[in-house]
Every structure is written in structure tokens, then in C-alpha cells.
TORKOL-4160 file (C-alpha; in steps of 0.2 Angstrom, whole numbers, padded with zeros to 4 digits, m for minus):
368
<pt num="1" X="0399" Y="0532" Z="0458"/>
<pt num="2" X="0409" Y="0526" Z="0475"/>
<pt num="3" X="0425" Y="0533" Z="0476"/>
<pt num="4" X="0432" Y="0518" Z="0475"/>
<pt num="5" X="0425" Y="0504" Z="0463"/>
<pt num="6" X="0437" Y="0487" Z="0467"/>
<pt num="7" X="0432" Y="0476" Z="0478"/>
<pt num="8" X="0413" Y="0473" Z="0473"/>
<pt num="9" X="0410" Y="0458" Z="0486"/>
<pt num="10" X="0417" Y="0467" Z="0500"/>
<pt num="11" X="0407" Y="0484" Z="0495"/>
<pt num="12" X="0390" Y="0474" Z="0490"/>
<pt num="13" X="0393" Y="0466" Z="0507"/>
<pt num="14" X="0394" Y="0480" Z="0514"/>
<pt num="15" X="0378" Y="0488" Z="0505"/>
<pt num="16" X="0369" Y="0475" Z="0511"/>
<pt num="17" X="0371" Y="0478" Z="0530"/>
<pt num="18" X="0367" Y="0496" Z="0529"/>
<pt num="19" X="0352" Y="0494" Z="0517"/>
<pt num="20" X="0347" Y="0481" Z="0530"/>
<pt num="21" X="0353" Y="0485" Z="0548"/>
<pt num="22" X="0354" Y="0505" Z="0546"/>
<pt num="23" X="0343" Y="0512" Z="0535"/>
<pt num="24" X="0328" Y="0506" Z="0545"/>
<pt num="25" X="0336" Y="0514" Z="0561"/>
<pt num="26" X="0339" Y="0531" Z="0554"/>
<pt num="27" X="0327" Y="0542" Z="0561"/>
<pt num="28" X="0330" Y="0535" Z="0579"/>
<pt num="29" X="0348" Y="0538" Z="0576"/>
<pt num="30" X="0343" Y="0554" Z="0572"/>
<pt num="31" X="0329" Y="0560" Z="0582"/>
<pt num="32" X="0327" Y="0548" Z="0597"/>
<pt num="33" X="0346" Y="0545" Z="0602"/>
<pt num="34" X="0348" Y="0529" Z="0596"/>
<pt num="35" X="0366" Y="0523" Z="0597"/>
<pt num="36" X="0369" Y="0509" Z="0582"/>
<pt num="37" X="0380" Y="0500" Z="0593"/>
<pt num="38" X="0375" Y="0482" Z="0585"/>
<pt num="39" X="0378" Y="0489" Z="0566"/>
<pt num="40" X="0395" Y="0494" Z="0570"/>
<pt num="41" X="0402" Y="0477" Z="0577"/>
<pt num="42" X="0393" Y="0470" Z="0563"/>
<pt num="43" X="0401" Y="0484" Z="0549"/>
<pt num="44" X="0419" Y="0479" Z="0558"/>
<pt num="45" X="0416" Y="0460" Z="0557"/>
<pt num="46" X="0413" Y="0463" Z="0539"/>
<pt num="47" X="0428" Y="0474" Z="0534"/>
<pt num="48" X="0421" Y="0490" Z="0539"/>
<pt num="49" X="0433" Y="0497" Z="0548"/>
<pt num="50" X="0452" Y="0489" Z="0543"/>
<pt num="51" X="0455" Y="0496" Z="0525"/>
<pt num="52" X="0467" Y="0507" Z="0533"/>
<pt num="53" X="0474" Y="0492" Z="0544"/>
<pt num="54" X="0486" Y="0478" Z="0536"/>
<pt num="55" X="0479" Y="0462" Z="0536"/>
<pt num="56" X="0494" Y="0458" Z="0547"/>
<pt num="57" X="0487" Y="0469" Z="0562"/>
<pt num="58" X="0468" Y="0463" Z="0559"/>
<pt num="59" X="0463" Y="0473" Z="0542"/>
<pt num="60" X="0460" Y="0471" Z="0527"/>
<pt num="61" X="0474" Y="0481" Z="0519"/>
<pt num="62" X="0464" Y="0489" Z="0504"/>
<pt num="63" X="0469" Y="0508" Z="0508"/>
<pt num="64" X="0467" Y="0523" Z="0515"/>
<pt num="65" X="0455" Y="0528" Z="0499"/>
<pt num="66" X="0444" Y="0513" Z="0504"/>
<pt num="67" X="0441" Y="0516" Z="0519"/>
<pt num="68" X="0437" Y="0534" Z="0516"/>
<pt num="69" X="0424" Y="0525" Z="0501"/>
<pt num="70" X="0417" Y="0514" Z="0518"/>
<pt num="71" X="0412" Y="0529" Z="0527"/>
<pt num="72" X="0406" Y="0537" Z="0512"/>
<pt num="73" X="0394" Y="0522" Z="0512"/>
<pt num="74" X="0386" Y="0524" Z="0526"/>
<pt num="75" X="0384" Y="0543" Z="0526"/>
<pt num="76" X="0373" Y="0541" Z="0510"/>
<pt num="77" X="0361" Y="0534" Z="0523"/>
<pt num="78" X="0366" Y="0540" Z="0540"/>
<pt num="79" X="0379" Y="0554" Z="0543"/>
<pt num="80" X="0377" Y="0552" Z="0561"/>
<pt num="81" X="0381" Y="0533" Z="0560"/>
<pt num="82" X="0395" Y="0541" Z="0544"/>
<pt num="83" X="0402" Y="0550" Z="0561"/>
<pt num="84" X="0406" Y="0536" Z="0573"/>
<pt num="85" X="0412" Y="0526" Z="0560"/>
<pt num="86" X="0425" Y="0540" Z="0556"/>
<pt num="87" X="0428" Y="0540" Z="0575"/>
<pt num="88" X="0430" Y="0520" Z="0574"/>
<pt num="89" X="0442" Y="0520" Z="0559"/>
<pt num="90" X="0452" Y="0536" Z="0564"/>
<pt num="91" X="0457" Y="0525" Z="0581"/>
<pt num="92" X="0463" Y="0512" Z="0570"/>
<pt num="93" X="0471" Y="0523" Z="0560"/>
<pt num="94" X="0480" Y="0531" Z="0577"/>
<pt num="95" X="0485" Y="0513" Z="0583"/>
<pt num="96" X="0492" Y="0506" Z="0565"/>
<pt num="97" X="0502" Y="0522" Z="0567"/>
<pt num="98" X="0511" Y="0519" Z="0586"/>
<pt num="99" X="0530" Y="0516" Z="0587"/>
<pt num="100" X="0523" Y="0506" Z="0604"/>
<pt num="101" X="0520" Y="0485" Z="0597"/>
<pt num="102" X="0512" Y="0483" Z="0618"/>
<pt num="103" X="0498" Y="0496" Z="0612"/>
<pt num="104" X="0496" Y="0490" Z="0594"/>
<pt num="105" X="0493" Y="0468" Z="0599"/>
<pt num="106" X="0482" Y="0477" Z="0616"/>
<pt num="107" X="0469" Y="0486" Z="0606"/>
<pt num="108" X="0472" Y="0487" Z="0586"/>
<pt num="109" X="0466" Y="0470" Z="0579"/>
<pt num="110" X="0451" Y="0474" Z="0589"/>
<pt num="111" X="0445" Y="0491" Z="0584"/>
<pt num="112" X="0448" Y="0488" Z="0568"/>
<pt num="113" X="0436" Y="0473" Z="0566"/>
<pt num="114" X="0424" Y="0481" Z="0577"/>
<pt num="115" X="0424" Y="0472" Z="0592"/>
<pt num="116" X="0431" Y="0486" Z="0601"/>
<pt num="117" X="0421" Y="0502" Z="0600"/>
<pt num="118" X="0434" Y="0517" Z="0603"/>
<pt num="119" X="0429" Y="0536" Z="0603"/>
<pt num="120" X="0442" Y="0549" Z="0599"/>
<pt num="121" X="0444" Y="0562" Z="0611"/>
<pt num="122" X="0456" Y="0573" Z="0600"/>
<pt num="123" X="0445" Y="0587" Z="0596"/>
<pt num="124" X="0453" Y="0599" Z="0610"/>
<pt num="125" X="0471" Y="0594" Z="0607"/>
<pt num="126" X="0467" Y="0596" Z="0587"/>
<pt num="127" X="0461" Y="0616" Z="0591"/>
<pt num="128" X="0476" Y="0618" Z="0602"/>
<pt num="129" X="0489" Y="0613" Z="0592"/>
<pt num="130" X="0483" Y="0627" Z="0581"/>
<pt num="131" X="0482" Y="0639" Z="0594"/>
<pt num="132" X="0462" Y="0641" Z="0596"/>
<pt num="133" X="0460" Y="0633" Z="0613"/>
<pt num="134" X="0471" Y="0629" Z="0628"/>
<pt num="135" X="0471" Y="0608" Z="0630"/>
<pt num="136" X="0461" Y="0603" Z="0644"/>
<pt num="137" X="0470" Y="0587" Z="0650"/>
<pt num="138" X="0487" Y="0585" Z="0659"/>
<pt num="139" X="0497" Y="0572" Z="0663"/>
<pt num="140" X="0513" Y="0570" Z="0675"/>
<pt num="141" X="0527" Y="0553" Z="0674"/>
<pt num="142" X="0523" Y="0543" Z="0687"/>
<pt num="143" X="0531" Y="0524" Z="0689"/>
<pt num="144" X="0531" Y="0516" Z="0675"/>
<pt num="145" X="0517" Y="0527" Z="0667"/>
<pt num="146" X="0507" Y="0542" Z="0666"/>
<pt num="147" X="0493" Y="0550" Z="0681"/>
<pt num="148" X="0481" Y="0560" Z="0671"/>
<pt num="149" X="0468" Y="0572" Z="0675"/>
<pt num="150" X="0455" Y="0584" Z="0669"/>
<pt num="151" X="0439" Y="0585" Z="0657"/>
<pt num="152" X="0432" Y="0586" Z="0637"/>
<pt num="153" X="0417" Y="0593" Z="0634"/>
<pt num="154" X="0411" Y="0581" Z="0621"/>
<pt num="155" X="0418" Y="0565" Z="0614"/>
<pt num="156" X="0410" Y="0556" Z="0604"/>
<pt num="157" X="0406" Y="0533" Z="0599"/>
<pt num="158" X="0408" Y="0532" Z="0618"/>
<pt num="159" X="0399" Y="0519" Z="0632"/>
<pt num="160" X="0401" Y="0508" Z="0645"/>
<pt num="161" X="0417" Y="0493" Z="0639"/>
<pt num="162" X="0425" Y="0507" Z="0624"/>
<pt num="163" X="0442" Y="0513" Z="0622"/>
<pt num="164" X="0445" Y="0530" Z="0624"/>
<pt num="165" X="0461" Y="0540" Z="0614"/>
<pt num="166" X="0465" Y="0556" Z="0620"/>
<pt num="167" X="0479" Y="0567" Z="0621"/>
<pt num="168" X="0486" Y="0577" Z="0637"/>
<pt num="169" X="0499" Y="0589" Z="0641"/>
<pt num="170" X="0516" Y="0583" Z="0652"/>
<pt num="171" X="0520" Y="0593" Z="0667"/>
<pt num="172" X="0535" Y="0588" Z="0661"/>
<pt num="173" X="0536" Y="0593" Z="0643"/>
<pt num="174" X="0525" Y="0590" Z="0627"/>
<pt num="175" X="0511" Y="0582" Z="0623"/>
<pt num="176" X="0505" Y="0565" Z="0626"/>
<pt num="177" X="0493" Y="0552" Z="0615"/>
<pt num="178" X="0486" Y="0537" Z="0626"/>
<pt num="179" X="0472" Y="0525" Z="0626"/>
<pt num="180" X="0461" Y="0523" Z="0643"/>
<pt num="181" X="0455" Y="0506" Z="0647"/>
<pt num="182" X="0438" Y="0501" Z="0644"/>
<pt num="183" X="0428" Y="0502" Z="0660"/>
<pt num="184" X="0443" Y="0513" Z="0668"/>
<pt num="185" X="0437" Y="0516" Z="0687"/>
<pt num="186" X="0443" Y="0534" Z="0684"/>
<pt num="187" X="0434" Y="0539" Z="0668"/>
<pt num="188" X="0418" Y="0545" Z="0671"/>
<pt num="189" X="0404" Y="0550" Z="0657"/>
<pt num="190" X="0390" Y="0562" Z="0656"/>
<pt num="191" X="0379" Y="0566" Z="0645"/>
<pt num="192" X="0380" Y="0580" Z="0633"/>
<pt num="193" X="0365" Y="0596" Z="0632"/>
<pt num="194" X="0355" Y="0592" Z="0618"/>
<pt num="195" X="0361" Y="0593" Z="0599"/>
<pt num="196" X="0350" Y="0600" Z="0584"/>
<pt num="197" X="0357" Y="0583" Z="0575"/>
<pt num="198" X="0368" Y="0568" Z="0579"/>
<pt num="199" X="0361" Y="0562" Z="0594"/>
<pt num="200" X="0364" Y="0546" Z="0591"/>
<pt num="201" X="0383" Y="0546" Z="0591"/>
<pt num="202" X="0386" Y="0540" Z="0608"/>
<pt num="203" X="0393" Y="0558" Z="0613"/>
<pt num="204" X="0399" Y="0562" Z="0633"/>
<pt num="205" X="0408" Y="0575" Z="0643"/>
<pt num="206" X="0422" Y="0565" Z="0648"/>
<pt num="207" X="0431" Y="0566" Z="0663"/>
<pt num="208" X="0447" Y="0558" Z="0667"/>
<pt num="209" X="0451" Y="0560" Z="0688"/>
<pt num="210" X="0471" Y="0552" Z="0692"/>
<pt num="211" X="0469" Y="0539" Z="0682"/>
<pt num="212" X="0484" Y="0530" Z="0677"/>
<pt num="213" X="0488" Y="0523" Z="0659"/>
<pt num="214" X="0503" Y="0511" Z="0659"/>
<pt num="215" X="0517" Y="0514" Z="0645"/>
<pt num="216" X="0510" Y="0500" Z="0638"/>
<pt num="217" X="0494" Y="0511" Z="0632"/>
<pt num="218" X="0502" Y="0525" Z="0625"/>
<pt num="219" X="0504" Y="0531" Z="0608"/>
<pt num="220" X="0515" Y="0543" Z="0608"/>
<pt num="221" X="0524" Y="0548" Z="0620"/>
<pt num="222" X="0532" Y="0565" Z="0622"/>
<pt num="223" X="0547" Y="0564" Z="0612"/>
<pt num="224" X="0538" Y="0557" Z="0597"/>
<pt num="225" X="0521" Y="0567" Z="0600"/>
<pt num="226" X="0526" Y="0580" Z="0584"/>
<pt num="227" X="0532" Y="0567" Z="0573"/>
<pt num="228" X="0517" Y="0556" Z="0576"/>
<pt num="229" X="0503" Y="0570" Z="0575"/>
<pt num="230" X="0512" Y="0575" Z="0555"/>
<pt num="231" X="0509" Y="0556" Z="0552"/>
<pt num="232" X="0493" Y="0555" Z="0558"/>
<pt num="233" X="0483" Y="0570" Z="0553"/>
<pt num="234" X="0485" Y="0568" Z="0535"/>
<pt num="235" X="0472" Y="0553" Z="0538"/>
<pt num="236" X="0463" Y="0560" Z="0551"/>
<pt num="237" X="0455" Y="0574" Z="0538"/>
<pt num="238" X="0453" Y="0563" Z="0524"/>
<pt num="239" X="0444" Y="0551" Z="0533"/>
<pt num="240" X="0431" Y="0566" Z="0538"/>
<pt num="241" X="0430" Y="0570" Z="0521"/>
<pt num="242" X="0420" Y="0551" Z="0515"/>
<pt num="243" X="0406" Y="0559" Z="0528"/>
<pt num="244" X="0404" Y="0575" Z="0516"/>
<pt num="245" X="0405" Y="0565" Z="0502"/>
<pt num="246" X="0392" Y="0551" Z="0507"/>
<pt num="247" X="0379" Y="0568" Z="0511"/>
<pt num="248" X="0382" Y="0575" Z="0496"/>
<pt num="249" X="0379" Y="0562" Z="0485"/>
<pt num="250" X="0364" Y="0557" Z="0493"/>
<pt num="251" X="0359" Y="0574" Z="0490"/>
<pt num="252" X="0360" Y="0574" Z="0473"/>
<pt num="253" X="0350" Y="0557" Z="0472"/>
<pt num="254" X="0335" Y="0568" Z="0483"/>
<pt num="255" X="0338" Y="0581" Z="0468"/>
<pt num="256" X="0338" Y="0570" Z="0456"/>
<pt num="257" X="0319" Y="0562" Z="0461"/>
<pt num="258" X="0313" Y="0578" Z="0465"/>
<pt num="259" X="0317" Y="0583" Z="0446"/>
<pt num="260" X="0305" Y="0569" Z="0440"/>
<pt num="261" X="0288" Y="0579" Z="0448"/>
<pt num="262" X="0296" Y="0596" Z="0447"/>
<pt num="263" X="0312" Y="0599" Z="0437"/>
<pt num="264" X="0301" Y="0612" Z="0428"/>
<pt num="265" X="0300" Y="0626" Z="0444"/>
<pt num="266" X="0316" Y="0619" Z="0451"/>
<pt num="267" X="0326" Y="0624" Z="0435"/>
<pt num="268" X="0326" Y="0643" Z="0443"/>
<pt num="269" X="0335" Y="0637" Z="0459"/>
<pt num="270" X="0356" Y="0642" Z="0460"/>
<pt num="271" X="0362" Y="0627" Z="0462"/>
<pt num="272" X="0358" Y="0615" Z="0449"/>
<pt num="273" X="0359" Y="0596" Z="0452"/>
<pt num="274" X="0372" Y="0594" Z="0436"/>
<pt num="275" X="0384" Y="0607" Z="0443"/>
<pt num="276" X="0383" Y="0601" Z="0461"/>
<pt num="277" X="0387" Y="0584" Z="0453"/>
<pt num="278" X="0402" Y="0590" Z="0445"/>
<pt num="279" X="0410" Y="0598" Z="0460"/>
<pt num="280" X="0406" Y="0582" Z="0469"/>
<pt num="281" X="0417" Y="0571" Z="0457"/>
<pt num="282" X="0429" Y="0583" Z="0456"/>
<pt num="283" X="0432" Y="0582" Z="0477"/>
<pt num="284" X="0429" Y="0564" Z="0474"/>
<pt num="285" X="0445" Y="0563" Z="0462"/>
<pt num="286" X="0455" Y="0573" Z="0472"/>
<pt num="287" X="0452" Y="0563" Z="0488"/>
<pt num="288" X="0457" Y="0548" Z="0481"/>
<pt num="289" X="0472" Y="0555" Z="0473"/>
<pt num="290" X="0478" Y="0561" Z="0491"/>
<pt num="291" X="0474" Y="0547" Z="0497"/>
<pt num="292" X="0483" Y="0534" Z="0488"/>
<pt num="293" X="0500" Y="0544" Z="0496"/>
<pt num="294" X="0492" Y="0553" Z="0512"/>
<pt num="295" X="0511" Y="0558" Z="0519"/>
<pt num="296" X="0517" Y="0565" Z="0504"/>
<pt num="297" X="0502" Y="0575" Z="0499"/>
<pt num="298" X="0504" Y="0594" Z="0504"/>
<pt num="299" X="0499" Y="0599" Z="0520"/>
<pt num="300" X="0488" Y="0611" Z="0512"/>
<pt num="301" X="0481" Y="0601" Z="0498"/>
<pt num="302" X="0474" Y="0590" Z="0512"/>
<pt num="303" X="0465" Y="0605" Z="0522"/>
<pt num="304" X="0458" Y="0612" Z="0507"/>
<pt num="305" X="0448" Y="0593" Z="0502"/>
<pt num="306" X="0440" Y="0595" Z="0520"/>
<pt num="307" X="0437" Y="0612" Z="0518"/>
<pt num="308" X="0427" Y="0610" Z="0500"/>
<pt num="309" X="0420" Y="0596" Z="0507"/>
<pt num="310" X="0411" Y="0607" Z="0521"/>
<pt num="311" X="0408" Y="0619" Z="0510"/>
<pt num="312" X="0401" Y="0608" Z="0494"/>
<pt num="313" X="0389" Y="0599" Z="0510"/>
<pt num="314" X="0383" Y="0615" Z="0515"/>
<pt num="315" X="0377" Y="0620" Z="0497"/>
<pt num="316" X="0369" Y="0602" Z="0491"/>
<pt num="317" X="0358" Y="0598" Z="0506"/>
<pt num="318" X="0351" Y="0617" Z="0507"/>
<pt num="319" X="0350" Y="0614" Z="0484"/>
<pt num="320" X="0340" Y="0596" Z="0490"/>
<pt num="321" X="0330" Y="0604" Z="0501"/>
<pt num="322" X="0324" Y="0619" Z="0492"/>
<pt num="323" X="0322" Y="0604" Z="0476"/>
<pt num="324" X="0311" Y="0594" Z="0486"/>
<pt num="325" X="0300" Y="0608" Z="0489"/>
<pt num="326" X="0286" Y="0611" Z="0505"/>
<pt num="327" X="0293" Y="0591" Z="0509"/>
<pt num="328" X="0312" Y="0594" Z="0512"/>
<pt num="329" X="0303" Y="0606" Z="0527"/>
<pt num="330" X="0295" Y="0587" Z="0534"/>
<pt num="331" X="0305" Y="0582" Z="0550"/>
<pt num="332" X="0303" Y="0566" Z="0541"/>
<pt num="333" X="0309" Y="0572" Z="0526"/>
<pt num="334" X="0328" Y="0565" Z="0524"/>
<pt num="335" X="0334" Y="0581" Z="0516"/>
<pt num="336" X="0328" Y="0589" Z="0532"/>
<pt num="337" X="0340" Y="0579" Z="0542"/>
<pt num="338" X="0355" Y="0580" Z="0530"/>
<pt num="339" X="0353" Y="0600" Z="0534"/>
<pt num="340" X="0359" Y="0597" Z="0551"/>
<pt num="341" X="0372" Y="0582" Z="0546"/>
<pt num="342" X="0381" Y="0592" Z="0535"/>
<pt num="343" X="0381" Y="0608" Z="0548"/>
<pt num="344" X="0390" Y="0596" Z="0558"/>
<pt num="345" X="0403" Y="0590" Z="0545"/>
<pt num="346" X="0406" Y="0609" Z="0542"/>
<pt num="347" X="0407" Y="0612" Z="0562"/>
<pt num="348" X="0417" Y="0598" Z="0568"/>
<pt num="349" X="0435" Y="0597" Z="0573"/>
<pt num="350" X="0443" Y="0604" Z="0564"/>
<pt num="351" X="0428" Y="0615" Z="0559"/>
<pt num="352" X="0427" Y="0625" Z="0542"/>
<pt num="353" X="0433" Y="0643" Z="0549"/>
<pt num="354" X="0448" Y="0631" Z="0559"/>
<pt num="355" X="0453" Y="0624" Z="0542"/>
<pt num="356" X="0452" Y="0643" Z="0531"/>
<pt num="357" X="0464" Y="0648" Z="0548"/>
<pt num="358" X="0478" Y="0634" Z="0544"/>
<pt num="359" X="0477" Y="0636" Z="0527"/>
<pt num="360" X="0479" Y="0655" Z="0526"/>
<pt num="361" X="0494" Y="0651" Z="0540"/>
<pt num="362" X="0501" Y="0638" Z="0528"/>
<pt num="363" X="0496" Y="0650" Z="0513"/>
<pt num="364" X="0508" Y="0666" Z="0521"/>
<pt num="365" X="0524" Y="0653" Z="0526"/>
<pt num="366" X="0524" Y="0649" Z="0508"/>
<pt num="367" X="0523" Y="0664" Z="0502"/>
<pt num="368" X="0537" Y="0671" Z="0515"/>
């Protein structure tokens, strides 16, 4: 079951393109480094990315449950591909959220029917804010903008012609959201060392020498940085979780088959497929719940979803693997590959030991 089941022709639309322009792509997504730059336009043109968008500003307006049901979607084939369409839809979500109209009619429309790619550089400001690393980009007023300067160690659904968001500290005070123009002169891209999984994501070291972002493409500026960050993150975690959700239940179809040839030795292993199924619907109904009011949800409501999430992905891949037998140990074996997709969903910002920290903070201010 999707999480969400409106919509039919939009989501058997949707089907159809991944069945037929992802599915066949996966292992060189996964192995060789292929970035699915094609399926992505093409899952924008069709809806893909603006659930969370109002048709107004170039969405479709069906939700931020939706959209979390979209990614889902593709992470029952590809969590890799699941991941940059997080990365596209969480830009969206950043831009339908700016007080600045000049940076919502420049780039929203765009991103959210795919004809814009955009990578998120938030990761470091995300682990900052909760005190685990210092923020490695800083910015100082200058005209009528903002000179920025310094370097991220990987951000990812990045190439020549993207959008970039990122954030950076002011010289004079706070914090600062912004888009860099596509093609900036001063953003340069390197390649990242090499991954265990998630080649294919179009990931970079990022480095950003004086380059100047007009007011016109900033998000937030410093004055309104806080206020947007409490809007924002609600989406930005609940988005991640449709990528858990989408390995998980593929995982539980990889233990389902493997019960036709061997449910009679595979009844000894922990972690059944019924009880892994009945934790999966159990997040499934949370997230849509939280969903449907994202700003009024509690805080920690929110980060416990994601952190079950990582948690339940951890458990049903290793359970798929261990079903399937000597061939989940196959490279080509797709519970092999969801091994490593869902150590990234567990590792990724904000990773599972970075959400148990917030929660346990938000736990003893409760408490106090």
C-alpha cells in the first residue's frame, strides 16, 4: 500500500516512468555512477516534484503527504535516484517557503517541474545549528547583496546548469539561506572519494570563492533565518522519510518471494516479514498523519518518524538479505544494494545518532 492512495492517474503515471526509465538504469546508478539526469526532468514534467508546491507557483498542490508518497515511489526501485528526488523536492519545498516573491517567480516554478535540477547544500548548516559542527561558509553585506566564501564537503543532485541552496554565516550576524546561479563563475565542483553506495547522485565538494548572490536570490535573510529554518524543517525530515519507506517496503516484497522457495528455513530468522510489515504501516500512518499539519506536529514527534525510519531500514534490508539467502550476498542481488541504501538513509543529514541527540535535548527541555 502507498502511503497515499488518491490520485491513481497521477501515481500510475508516475509508475510507469519509473518501471520504464529507472528500473532498467539501477545498477549503473548504483555501481557505475550513473547520474539519472533524464528521469528526473522527466518525473518533474509529470508531477513528480510539486506536491508540495501550489499550483499557483508551478505544482500540483496535492500535499506534503504526497509528495513524501512520490519519493516513496522511486525508492522502491532506486534509493539513490529516492535521494536526489528528496534533494529536488526539499528545494522546492525551501523556495515555496521564502518571504522573498524575486526568488520564488526566479527559480520555484522551475524546480518543481523538474526543469531545474537544484542540490541542497544544507547538510553542514543542519549539524551546526545543532551544535555538531562549525558552519563552513560565511558571507559578509555587500551593495545590494551578499559576497560569499568557503567550501562543503559533499553536496549532492549537483552539475553543470543546477541550482545550488546553501546557507552561510554573516560577518555581520546570523545566518543566511541563498540560491547560487546556475553556472556561477565562482562555484567550483569536485568530485567526492568514492562511496560504498549512492554513486549516482551527482554528489561534489563544493566550493564557493567571493561569489556574489543578489538580494534577489536569497531565502532568508538574517533577520528571518530562525523563523524560516522552524518552517522549513518539519518538511525537510519528513520528506527523507518517503526514502526509508520506499526501501522498506521493497524489502518486504524481496521477503515475501523469497518465502515462496524457502519460508520453511527462513521461519528461524528474528525478523519476520509480518512483524517488519506491521512496523512499516505503523510509520507509514504516522507520517501521513504528520504530514497532513507539518507546522503543528511536535518537534519531536517529527524527529522520532525519521529516526524509526533509519532504524526500521536498517532491520528490513539485513531481514531481506538474510531471506533471500547465499543470493542477497550477489552484487547483483537487489537486497545487496538496499544494504547500502539504507545505511545512507540512516547516515545522512541529519543522521540517526544526530536525531537520538535532538530528541533526548527536546526530551530534558520538556521534562524541565
Amino acid at each position: 500500500m502507498s502511503i497515499v492512495e488518491h490520485h491513481p492517474a497521477r501515481q500510475a503515471a508516475l509508475q510507469a516512468l519509473i518501471q520504464s526509465g529507472l528500473a532498467p538504469l539501477v545498477d549503473a546508478i548504483d555501481r557505475e555512477g550513473h547520474y539519472p539526469a533524464t528521469f528526473l526532468r522527466q518525473f518533474g514534467a509529470l508531477g513528480g516534484f510539486g506536491a508540495g508546491v501550489s499550483t499557483g507557483e508551478g505544482g500540483t498542490g496535492l500535499g506534503l503527504a504526497v509528495q513524501i508518497d512520490h519519493i516513496a515511489q522511486v525508492a522502491r526501485s532506486c534509493g539513490a535516484t529516492a535521494f536526489l528526488a528528496w534533494c529536488q523536492s526539499v528545494c522546492a519545498w525551501y523556495l515555496s517557503h521564502s518571504d522573498n516573491a524575486q526568488v520564488r517567480e526566479r527559480y520555484l516554478a522551475k524546480v518543481a517541474r523538474g526543469e531545474l535540477l537544484a542540490g541542497t547544500g544544507m547538510s553542514n548548516t543542519v549539524k551546526h545549528l545543532a551544535g555538531i559542527e562549525r558552519i563552513n561558509l560565511r558571507a559578509r553585506r555587500e551593495g545590494t547583496g551578499y559576497r560569499i566564501s568557503g567550501s562543503l564537503p559533499w553536496v549532492s543532485n549537483l552539475a553543470s546548469g543546477h541550482l545550488l541552496i546553501a546557507a552561510a554565516a554573516v560577518e555581520e550576524g546570523g545566518y543566511l539561506l541563498f540560491a547560487v546561479a546556475p553556472d556561477s563563475q565562482a562555484l567550483t565542483l569536485r568530485p567526492c572519494p568514492a562511496f560504498a553506495g549512492m554513486e549516482g547522485t551527482g554528489t561534489f565538494s563544493v566550493r564557493l570563492k567571493d561569489a556574489f548572490v543578489p538580494d534577489a536570490d536569497v531565502l532568508a535573510a538574517p533577520e528571518r533565518f530562525e523563523h524560516f529554518m522552524q518552517r522549513i524543517k518539519p518538511g525537510f525530515l519528513l520528506l527523507q522519510i518517503g526514502i526509508g519507506l520506499g526501501i522498506v517496503q521493497a524489502s518486504l516484497e524481496t521477503i515475501s518471494d523469497s518465502n515462496q522457495r524457502l519460508a520453511h528455513v527462513n521461519q528461524f530468522l528474528d525478523d519476520q516479514g509480518s512483524t517488519l510489515e506491521t512496523e512499516f504501516l505503523a510509520l507509514q500512518a504516522m507520517t501521513r498523519a504528520l504530514a497532513a499539519q507539518p507546522r503543528q506536529a511536535a518537534p519531536v514527534d517529527i524527529l522520532q518518524a525519521r529516526a524509526r525510519t533509519s532504524e526500521l531500514a536498517l532491520k528490513a534490508t539485513q531481514s531481506a538479505a538474510l531471506h533471500a539467502g547465499a543470493a542477497g550476498y550477489l552484487m547483483a542481488h537487489p537486497a545487496q544494494r538496499r544494504l547500502r541504501e539504507a545505511m545512507f538513509v540512516a547516515i545522512v543529514t541529519p543522521a540517526l545518532k544526530h536525531l537520538r541527540k535532538e530528541i533526548q535535548q527536546l526530551q530534558h527541555e520538556q521534562a524541565a
